[in-house]
PLY file of the C-alpha trace (Angstrom):
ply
format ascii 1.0
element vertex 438
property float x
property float y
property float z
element edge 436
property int vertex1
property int vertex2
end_header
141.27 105.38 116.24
143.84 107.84 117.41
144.18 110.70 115.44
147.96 109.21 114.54
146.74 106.59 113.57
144.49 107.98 111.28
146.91 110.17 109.87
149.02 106.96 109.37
145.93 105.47 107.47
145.76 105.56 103.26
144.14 108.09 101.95
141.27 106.13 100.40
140.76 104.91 104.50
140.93 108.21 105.43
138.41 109.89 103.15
135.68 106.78 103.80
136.39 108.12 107.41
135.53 111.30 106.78
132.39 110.63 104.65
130.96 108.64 107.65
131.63 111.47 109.89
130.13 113.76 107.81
127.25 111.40 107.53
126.25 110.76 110.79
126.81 114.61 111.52
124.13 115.26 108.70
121.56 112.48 110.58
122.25 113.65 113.69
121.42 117.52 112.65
118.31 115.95 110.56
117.15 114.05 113.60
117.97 117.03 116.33
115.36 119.28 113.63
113.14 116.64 113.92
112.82 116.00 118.21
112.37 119.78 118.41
109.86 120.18 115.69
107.86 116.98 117.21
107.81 118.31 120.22
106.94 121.44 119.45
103.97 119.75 117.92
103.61 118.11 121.16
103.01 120.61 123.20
100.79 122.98 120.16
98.39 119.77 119.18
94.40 119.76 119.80
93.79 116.18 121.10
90.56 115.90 118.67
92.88 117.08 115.45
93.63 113.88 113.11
94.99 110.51 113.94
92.77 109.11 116.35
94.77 110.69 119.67
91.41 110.80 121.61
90.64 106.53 120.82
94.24 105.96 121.40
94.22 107.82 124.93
91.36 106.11 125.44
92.51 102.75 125.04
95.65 103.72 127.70
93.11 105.03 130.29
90.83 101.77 129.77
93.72 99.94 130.43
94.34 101.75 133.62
91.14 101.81 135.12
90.54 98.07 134.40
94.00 96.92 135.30
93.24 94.40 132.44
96.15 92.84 130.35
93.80 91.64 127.35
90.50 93.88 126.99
87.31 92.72 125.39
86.88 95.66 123.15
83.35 95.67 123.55
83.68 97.35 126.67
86.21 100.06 125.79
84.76 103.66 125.76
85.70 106.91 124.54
86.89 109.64 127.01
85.36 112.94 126.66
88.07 115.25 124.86
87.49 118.12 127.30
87.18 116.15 130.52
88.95 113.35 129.78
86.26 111.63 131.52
84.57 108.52 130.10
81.70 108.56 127.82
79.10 106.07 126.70
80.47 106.26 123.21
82.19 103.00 122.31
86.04 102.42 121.09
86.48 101.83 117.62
90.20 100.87 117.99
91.05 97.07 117.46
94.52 96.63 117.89
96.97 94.74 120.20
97.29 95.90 123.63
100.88 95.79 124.24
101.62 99.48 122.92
98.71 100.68 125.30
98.94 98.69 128.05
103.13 99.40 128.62
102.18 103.40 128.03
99.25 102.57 130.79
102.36 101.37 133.23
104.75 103.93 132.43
102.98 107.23 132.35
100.28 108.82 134.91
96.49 108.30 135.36
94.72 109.56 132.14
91.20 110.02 133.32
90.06 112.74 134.43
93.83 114.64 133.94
93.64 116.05 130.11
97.09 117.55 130.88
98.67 114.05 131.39
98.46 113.42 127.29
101.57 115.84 126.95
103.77 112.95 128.80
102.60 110.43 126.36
103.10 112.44 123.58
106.78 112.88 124.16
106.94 109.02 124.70
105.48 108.93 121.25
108.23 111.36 120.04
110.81 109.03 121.70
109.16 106.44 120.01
109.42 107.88 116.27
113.05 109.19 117.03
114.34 106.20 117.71
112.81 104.78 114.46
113.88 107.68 112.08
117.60 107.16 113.35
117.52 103.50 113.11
116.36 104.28 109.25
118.97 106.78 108.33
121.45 104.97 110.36
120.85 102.69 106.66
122.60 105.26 104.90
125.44 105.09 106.98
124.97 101.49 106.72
125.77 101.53 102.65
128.29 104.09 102.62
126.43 106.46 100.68
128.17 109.45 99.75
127.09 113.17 101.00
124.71 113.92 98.02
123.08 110.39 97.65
122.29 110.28 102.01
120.97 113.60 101.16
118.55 112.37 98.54
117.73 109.37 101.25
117.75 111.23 104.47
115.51 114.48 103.64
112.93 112.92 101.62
112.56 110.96 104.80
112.55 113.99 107.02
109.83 115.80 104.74
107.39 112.60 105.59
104.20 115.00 105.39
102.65 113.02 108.33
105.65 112.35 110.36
106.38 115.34 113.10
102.48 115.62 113.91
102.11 111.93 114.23
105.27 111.73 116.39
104.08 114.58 118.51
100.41 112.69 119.48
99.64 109.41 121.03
99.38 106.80 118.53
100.98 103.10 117.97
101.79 103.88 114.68
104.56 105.43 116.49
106.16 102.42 117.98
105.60 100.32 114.81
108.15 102.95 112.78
110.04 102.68 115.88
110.09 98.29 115.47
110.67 98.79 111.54
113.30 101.30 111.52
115.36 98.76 113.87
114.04 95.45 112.17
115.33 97.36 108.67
118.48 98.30 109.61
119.57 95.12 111.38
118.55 93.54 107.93
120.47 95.69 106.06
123.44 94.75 108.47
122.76 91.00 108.26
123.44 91.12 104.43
126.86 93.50 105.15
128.02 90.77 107.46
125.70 87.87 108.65
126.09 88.19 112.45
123.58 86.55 114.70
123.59 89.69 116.86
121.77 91.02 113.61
119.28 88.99 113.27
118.35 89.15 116.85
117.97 92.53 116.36
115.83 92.00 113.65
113.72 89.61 115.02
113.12 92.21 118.29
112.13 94.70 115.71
109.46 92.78 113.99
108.07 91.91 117.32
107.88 95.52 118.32
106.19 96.86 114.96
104.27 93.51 114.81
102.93 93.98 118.31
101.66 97.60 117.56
99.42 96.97 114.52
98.29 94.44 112.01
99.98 96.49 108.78
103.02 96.68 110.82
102.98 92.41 110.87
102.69 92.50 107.07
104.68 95.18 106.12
108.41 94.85 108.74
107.46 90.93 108.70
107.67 90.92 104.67
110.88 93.16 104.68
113.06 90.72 107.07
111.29 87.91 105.80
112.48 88.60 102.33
115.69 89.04 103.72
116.06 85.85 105.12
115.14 83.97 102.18
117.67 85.66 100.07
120.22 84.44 103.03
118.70 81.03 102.93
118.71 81.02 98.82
122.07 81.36 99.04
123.49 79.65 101.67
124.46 82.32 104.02
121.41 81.48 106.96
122.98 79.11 109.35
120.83 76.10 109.75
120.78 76.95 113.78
118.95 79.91 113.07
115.98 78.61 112.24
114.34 77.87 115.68
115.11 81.46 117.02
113.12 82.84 113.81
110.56 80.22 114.10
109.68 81.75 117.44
109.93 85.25 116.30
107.42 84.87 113.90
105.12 83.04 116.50
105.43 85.89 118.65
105.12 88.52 116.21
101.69 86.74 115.18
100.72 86.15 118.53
98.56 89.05 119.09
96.31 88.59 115.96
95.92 83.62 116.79
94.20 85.44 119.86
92.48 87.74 118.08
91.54 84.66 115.54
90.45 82.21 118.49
88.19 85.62 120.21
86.80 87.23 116.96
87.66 84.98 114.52
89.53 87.29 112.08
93.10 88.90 113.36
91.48 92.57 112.28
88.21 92.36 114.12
85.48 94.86 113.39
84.55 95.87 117.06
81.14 97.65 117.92
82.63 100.48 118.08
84.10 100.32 114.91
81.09 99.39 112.98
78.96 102.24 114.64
81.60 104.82 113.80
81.26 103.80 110.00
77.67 102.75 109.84
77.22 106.76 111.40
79.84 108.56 109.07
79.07 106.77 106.26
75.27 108.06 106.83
76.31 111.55 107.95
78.32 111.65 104.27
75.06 109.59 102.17
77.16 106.86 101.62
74.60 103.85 103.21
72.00 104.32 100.14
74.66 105.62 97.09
75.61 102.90 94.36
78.44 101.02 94.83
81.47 101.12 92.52
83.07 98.26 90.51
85.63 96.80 91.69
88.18 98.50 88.91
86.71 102.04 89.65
87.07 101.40 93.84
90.68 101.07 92.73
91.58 103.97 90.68
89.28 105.90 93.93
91.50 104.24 95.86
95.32 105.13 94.96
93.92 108.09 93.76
93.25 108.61 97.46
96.26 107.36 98.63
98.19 110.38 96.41
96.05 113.03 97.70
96.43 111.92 101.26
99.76 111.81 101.14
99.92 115.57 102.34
96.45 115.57 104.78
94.64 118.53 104.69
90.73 119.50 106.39
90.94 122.44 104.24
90.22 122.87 100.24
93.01 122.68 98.04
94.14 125.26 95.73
95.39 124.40 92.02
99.03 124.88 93.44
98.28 121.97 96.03
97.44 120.06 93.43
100.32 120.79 91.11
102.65 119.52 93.49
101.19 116.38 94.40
103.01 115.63 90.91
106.35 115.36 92.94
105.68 112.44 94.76
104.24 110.79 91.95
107.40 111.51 90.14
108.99 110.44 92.85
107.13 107.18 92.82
107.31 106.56 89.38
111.56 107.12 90.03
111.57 104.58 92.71
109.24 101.85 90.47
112.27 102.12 88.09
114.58 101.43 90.73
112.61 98.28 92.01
113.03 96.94 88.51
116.92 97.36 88.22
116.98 96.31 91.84
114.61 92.76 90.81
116.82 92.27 87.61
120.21 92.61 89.70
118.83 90.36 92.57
117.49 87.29 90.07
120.80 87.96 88.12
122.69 87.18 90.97
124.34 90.68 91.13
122.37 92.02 94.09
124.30 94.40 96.46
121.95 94.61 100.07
120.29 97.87 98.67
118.39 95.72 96.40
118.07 93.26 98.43
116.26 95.85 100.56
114.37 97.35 98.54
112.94 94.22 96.17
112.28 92.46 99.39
110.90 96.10 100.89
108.37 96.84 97.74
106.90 92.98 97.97
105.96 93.64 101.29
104.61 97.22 100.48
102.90 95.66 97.42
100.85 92.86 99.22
99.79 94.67 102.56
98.09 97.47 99.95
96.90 94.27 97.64
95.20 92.98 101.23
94.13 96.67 102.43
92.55 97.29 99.28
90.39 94.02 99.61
89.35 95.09 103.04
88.70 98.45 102.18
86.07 97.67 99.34
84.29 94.60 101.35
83.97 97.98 103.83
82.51 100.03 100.92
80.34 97.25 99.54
78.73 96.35 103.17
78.92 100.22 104.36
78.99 102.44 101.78
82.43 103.27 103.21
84.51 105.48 100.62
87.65 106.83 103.03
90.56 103.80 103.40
93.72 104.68 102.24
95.75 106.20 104.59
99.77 106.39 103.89
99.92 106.97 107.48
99.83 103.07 107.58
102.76 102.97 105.51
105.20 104.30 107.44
107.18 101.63 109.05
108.08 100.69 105.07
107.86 104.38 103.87
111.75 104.47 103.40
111.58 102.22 100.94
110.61 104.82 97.72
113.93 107.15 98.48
115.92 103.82 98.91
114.50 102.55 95.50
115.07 105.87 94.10
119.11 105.54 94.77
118.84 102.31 92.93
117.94 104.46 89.62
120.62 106.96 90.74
123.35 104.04 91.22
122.13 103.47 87.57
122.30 106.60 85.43
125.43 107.87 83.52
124.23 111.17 82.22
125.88 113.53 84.61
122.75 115.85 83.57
120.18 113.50 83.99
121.36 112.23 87.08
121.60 115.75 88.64
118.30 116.43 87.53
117.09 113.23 89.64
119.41 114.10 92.23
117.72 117.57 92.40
114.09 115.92 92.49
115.01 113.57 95.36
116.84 116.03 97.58
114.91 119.58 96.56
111.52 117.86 95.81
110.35 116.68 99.49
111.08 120.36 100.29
109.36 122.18 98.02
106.35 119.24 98.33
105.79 120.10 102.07
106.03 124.34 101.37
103.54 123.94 98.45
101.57 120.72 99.16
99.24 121.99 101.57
97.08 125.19 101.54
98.21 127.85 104.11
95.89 129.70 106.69
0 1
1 2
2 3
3 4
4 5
5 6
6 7
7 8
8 9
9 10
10 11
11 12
12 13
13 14
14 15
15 16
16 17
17 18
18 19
19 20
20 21
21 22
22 23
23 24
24 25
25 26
26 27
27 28
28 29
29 30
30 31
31 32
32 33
33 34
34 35
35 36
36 37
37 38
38 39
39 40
40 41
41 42
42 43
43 44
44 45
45 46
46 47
47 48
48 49
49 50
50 51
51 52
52 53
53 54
54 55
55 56
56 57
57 58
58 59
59 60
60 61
61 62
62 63
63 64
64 65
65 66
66 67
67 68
68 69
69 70
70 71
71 72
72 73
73 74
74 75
75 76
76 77
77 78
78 79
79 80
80 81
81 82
82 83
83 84
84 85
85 86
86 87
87 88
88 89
89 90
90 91
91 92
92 93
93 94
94 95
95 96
96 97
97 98
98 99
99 100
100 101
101 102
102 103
103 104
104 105
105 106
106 107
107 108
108 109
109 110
110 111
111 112
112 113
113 114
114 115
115 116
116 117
117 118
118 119
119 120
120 121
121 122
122 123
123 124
124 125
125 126
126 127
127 128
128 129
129 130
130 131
131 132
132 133
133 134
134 135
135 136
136 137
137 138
138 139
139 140
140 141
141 142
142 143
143 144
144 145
145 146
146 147
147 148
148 149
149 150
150 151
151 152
152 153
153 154
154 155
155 156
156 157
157 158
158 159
159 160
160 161
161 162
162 163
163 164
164 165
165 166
166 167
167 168
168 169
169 170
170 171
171 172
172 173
173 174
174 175
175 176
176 177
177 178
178 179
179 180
180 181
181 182
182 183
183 184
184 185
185 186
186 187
187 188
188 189
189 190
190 191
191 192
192 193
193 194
194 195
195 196
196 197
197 198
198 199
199 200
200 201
201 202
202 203
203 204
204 205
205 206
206 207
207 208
208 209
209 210
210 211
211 212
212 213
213 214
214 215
215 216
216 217
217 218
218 219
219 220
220 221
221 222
222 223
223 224
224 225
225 226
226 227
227 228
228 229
229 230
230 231
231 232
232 233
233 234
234 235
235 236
236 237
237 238
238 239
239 240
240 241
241 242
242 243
243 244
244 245
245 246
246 247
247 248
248 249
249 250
250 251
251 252
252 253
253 254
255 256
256 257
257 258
258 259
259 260
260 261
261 262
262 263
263 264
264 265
265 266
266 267
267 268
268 269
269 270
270 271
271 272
272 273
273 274
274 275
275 276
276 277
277 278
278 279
279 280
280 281
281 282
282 283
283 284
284 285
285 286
286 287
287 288
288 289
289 290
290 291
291 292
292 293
293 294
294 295
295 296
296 297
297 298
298 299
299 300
300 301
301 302
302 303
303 304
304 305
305 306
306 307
307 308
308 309
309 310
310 311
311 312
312 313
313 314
314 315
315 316
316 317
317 318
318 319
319 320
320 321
321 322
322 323
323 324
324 325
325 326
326 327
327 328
328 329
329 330
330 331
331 332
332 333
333 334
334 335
335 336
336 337
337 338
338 339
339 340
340 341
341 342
342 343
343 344
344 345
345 346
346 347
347 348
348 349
349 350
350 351
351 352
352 353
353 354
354 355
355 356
356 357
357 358
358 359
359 360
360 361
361 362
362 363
363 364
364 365
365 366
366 367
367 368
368 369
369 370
370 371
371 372
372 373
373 374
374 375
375 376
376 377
377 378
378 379
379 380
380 381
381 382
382 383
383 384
384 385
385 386
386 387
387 388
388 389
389 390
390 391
391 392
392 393
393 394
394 395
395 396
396 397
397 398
398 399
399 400
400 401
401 402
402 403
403 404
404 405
405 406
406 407
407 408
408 409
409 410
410 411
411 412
412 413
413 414
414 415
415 416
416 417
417 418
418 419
419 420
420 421
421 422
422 423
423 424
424 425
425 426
426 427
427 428
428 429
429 430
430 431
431 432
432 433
433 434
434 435
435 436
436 437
């Protein structure tokens, strides 16, 4: 548009012109803070410090010395972190090879060159770029005005485990990259039911389905819900069904093979076993009682809140005082997935509930299915250590965009300001006070 012709444009055309400026300036800003502080991270980060970086490598270089497409996992070792030589110590990772094997094609040889993990880790920050746009790009999306993409945008920004897990090698990476696009091409297809949507949507599930299991269950469930609200009411073309259909076969792919080689798509490799028979010793785990199933639970979301900043050091009493933010925070956004459920069965859904209803199922049964997992580990094992947000990510949006539901909802100019202030100042002062310093 010309800037005649926008001068020639109402005023109410104008201004929504404006606020979508001034939105994408704010994401762009947001996301510009976020490369740089990734990278950053990139470049500062001890290979052997959290998130698995020296299994992950490990996988790529396996993949490169083999010049295998599909590897048995019982021969995939461990590289020595200082060497970056192979060791005799088994792999414990058991996920597709598709994230690992294109890194393995892209980037140099891993063995034996420690300083080739930097160019991976900026892939990975690529990677986790392209899926925090695609899930701010949502707020543009739904029009929301400057303070609500605030409340939406920073909380996302403020993701405790997001900048150090963008700056390392890991294929949770490339499964918030696959969600971020699979969620915003959903959120389009309910705008304005275009098949260039759902293709888009389709290619993001595949992506995030490809890189992990969770990511299946938890982008899978969001467009999935989706489409059945489209096909309850009328508005999913009849010809779409064969291209979604093979979406979903490919996005399972991965994990029938894993079924016809293991027999379970989330196969316990012996490397994987051996890592948690030895912790789990290490820690006096093997030979301690084993909880009820009720107690395993409360241990377990209790976990999940304190993990939600990561820390190897001892918390202090102000750590723990503001882990009540994000439980406030949660506790905001389970009100909003109740307006959000009562709007969508009443017929009066707009595509943020959609989203978000359709968002929280998946959420809901991918923990329901972790948590079974997790305690047949603790009963066999001993195992006490499951719940890891981390795996949350590609559907970690979903809280903030539950939480504008209950904004969209409130009347009280004070009360709302008050929630307005939690959702945009909270995330903030959670990731200054969350985590002990030094």
């Amino acid at each position: 548009m010309s800037l005649t012709s926008n001068l020639d444009a109402p005023p109410q055309q104008r201004e929504s012109a404006a606020a979508t400026y001034a939105g994408w300036r704010v994401c762009i800003i947001v996301l510009t803070l976020f490369i740089a502080a990734a990278s950053l991270s990139a470049i500062r980060k001890d290979v052997t410090f959290g998130y698995d970086e020296v299994a992950h490598v490990s996988y790529v270089a396996h993949l490169q010395s083999t010049h295998e497409m599909w590897p048995a996992f019982a021969e995939m070792r461990m590289l020595d972190a200082s060497t970056f030589r192979f060791t005799e110590v088994a792999n414990y990772l058991d996920h597709p090879p598709v994230y690992y094997w294109l890194l393995a094609r892209i980037g140099p040889a891993l063995e034996g060159h420690s300083d080739a993990v930097l160019f991976y880790r900026f892939l990975n920050v690529a990677l986790a770029a392209i899926g925090l746009a695609a899930w701010m790009a949502i707020g543009i999306a739904l029009r929301l005005p400057p303070l609500k993409l605030y409340a939406y945008v920073l909380p996302l920004a403020c993701i405790p485990v997001l900048v150090p897990l963008a700056g390392a090698v890991n294929n949770d990476n490339a499964a918030f990259a696959g969600s971020g696009i699979a969620a915003l091409a959903a959120a389009q297809l309910l705008i304005a039911s275009h098949p260039a949507w759902l293709v888009a949507a389709l290619i993001g599930v595949i992506i995030a389905s490809w890189a992990k299991f969770t990511a299946l269950l938890l982008t899978g469930g969001l467009v999935g819900g989706v489409l059945l609200w489209l096909l309850w009411h009328g508005r999913l073309p009849w010809r779409w069904i064969g291209p979604i259909a093979v979406a979903a076969l490919l996005a399972g792919a991965p994990y029938i093979v894993f079924c016809a080689q293991y027999g379970n798509p989330v196969p316990q490799t012996p490397g994987q076993i051996e890592m948690i028979r030895s912790i789990a010793l290490a820690k006096g785990w093997t030979d301690a009682p084993r909880s009820s199933s009720v107690a395993f639970v409360v241990s377990f979301l209790s976990e999940f809140v304190t993990d939600w900043m990561p820390t190897d050091k001892p918390r202090n009493v102000l750590n723990y005082a503001a882990l009540a933010i994000p439980v406030a925070t949660a506790l905001c956004a389970f009100a909003g997935l109740a307006l959000a459920v009562r709007r969508t069965v009443g017929a009066k859904a707009e595509p943020l509930d959609i989203i978000v209803v359709a968002g929280c199922l998946a959420f809901a049964a991918t923990l329901m299915i972790h948590g079974i997992f997790a305690y047949r580990l603790h009963i066999e094992f001993g195992w006490l250590t499951s719940a890891y947000p981390r795996y949350y990510l590609p559907l970690l949006a979903i809280i903030p965009l539950a939480n504008l539901v209950l904004l969209d909802a409130i009347d009280r100019p004070r009360a709302r300001a008050l929630l307005l202030g939690l959702l945009i100042a909270g995330p903030i002062i959670f990731r200054i006070a969350g985590a002990p310093f030094g």
